[in-house]
KOLMILO-796550 format. One line per 5 residues: number of its first residue (from 0); for each residue x, y, z of C-alpha. Coordinates in nm, 2 decimals. Example, Ala and Ser with C-alpha at 12.3 -4.5 7.8 and 13.67 -1.06 7.14 Angstrom:
<titis>
0> 1.23,-0.45,0.78; 1.37,-0.11,0.71
</titis>
This chain:
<titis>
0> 0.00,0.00,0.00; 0.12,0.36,-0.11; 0.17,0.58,0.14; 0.08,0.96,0.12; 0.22,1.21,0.35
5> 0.01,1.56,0.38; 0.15,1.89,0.51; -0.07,2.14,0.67; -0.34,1.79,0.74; -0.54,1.97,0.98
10> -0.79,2.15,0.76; -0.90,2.25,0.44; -0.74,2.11,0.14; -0.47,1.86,0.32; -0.83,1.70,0.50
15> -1.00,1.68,0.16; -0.64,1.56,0.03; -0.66,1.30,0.30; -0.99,1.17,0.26; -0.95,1.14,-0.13
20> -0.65,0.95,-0.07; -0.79,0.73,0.20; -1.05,0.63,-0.06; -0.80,0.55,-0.36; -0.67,0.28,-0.13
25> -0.37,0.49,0.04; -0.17,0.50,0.39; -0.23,0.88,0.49; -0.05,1.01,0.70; -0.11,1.41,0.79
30> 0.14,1.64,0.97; 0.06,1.98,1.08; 0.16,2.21,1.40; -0.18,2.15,1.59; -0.19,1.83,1.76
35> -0.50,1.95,1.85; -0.64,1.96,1.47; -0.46,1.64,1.35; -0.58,1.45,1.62; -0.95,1.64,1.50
40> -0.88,1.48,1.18; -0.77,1.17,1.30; -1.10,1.10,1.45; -1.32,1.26,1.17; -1.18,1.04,0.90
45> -1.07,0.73,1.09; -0.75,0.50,0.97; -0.51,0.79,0.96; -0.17,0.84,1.12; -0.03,1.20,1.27
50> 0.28,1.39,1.31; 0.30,1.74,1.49; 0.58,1.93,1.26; 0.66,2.29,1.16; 0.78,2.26,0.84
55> 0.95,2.59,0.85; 1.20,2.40,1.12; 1.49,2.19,0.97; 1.55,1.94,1.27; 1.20,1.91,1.32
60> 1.13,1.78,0.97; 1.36,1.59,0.95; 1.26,1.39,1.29; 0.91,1.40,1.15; 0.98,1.23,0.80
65> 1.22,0.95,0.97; 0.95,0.89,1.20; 0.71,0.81,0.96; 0.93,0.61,0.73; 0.90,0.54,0.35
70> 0.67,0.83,0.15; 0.55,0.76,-0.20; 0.35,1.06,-0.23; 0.45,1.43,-0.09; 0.15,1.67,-0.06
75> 0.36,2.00,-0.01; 0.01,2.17,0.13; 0.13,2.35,0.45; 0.06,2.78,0.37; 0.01,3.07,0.54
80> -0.10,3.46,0.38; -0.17,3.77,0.54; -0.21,4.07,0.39; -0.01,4.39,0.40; 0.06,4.71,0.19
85> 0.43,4.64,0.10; 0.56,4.95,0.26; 0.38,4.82,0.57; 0.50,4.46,0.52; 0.78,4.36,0.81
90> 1.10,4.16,0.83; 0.90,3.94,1.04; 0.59,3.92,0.79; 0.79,3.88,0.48; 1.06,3.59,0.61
95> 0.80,3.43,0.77; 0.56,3.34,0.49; 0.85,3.30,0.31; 0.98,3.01,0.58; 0.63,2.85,0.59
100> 0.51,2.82,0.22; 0.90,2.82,0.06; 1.12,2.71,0.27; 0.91,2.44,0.39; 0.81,2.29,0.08
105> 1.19,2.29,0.00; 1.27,2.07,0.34; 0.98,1.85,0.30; 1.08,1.74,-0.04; 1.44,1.70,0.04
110> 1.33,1.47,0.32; 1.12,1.24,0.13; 1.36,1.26,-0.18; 1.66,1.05,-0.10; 1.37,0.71,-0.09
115> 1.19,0.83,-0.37; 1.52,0.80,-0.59; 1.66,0.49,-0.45; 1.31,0.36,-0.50; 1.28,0.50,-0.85
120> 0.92,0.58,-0.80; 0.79,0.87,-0.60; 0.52,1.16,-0.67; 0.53,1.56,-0.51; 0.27,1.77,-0.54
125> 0.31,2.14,-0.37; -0.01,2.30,-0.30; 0.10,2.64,-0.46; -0.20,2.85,-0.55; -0.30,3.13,-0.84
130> -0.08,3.35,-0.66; 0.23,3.14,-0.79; 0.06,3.23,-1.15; -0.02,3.63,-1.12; -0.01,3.92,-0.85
135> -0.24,4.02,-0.62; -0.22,4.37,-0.44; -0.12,4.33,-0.07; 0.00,4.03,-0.04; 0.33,4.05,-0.19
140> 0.50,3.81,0.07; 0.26,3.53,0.00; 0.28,3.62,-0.42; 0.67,3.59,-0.39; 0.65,3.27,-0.17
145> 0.41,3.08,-0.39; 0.62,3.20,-0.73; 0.91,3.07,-0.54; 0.72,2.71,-0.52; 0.64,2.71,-0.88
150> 1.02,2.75,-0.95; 1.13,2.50,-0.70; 0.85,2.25,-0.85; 1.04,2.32,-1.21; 1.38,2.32,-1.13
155> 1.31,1.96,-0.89; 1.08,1.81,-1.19; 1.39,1.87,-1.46; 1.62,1.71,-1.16; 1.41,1.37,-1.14
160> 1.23,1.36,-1.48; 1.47,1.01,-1.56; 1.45,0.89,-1.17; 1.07,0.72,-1.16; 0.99,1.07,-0.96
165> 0.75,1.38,-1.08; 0.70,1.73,-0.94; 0.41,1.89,-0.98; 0.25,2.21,-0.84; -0.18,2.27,-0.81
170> -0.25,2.62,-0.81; -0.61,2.65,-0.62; -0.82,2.99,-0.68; -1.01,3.16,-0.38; -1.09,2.81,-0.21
175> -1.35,2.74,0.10; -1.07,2.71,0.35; -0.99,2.90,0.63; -0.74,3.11,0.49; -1.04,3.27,0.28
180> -1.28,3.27,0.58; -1.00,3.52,0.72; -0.99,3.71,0.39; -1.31,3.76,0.45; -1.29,3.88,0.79
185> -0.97,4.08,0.71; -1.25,4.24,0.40; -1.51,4.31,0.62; -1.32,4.47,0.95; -1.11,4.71,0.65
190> -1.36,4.81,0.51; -1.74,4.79,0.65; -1.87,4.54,0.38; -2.07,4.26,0.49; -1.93,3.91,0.51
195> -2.16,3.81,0.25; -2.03,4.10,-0.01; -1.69,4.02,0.06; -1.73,3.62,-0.04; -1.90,3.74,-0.36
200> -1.61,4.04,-0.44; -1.35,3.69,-0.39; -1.60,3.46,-0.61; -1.56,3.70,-0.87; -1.22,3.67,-0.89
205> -1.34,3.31,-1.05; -1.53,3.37,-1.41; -1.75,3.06,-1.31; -1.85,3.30,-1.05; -1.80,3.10,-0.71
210> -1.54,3.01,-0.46; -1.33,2.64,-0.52; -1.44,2.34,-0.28; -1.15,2.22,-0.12; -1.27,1.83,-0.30
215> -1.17,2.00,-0.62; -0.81,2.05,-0.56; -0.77,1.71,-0.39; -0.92,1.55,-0.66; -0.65,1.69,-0.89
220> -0.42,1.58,-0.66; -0.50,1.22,-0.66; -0.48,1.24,-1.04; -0.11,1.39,-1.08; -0.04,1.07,-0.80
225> -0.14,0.84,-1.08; -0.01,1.08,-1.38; 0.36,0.93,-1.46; 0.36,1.16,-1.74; 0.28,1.50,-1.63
230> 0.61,1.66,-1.46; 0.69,1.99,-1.37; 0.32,2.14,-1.44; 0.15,2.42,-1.23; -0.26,2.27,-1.28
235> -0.53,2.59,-1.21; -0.78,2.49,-1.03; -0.92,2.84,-1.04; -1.27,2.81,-1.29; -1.07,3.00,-1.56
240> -0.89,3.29,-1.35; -0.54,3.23,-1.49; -0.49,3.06,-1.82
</titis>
């Protein structure tokens, strides 16, 4: 049985990741920081394993991957955005989303590589989004992070093509997760709109008009798990924003 290892497990996409997994016949196995939403998780969709990790923290990846053992597939999903005019955007701010959506994608895959090539078999997809594809105002940290993903997906993809591995990157539109339900509140307390206008000024970012379910990006996941000949891709799921 393949196993399947999912960043940032504790919500959202990895969970819909996870479940989609669990059904294709997979060993899932979610990491995240909260213990406390893993083991959420854990009881929500049963034969799961967990494994508290920062992925921004070299040592602690690496004890995290060698706990778990052997990975066949390497969701990248683990993100973090908040917003920010760029002349109001700290050190802190900036290196930080940089750590968490960069820099941990980087360590994760450099854990899980070594087996993958000895193997000759082995899948990565990163969880990048449409800000690894265009810019949006204000969150300039998170649009050079995520760009900085899609590189690392192509340069790693190039690296492996002849190995049995791929690397490829989904790029997820405004999705129901709760890093748009704080969009929204971010929206709302800026500038006076209601929660409900704020969800439809995001939807319209989509031309189908509405925001991503989170089963939508996982189901695009399982299919670059099986796709031995799609490397090095960024997929939109995103209803036609980018193209």
């Amino acid at each position: 049985m393949k196993h399947a290892v999912i960043t940032g497990g504790g919500s959202g996409i990895g969970a819909a990741v996870a479940k989609r997994l669990l059904a294709d016949g997979m060993r899932v196995t979610l990491m995240g920081r909260s213990l406390e939403r893993l083991q959420a998780q854990q009881t929500a969709l049963g034969d799961v394993a967990i494994q508290a990790c920062d992925v921004s923290d070299e040592a602690g990846v690496a004890a995290a991957f060698a706990a778990v053992g052997d990975v066949d597939l390497l969701v990248n999903n683990a993100g973090q955005v908040e917003s920010a005019p760029l002349h109001k955007t700290s050190l802190e701010l900036w290196q930080r989303l940089l750590n968490v959506n960069l820099t941990g994608s980087f360590l994760c895959s450099r854990a899980v590589l070594p087996g993958m090539l000895v193997r000759r078999q082995g899948r990565i997809v990163n969880v990048a989004s449409t800000a690894a594809l265009k810019g949006y105002a204000y969150v300039a940290a998170y649009c050079a992070a995520k760009h900085g993903v899609l590189g690392l997906t192509r340069a790693l993809a190039l690296e492996v093509a002849a190995k049995g591995v791929t690397v490829n990157a989904v790029c997820p539109g405004y999705t129901e997760t709760d890093i748009v339900a704080h969009a929204v509140d971010t929206i709302v307390a800026k500038t006076g709109r209601s929660a409900e206008q704020a969800r439809a000024e995001l939807a319209r970012a989509n031309p189908q008009g509405r925001l991503i379910r989170p089963e939508e990006v996982a189901d695009t996941v399982a299919w670059l798990a099986s796709a031995a000949g799609v490397n090095g891709q960024a997929i939109a799921v995103c209803g036609g924003e980018t193209m």
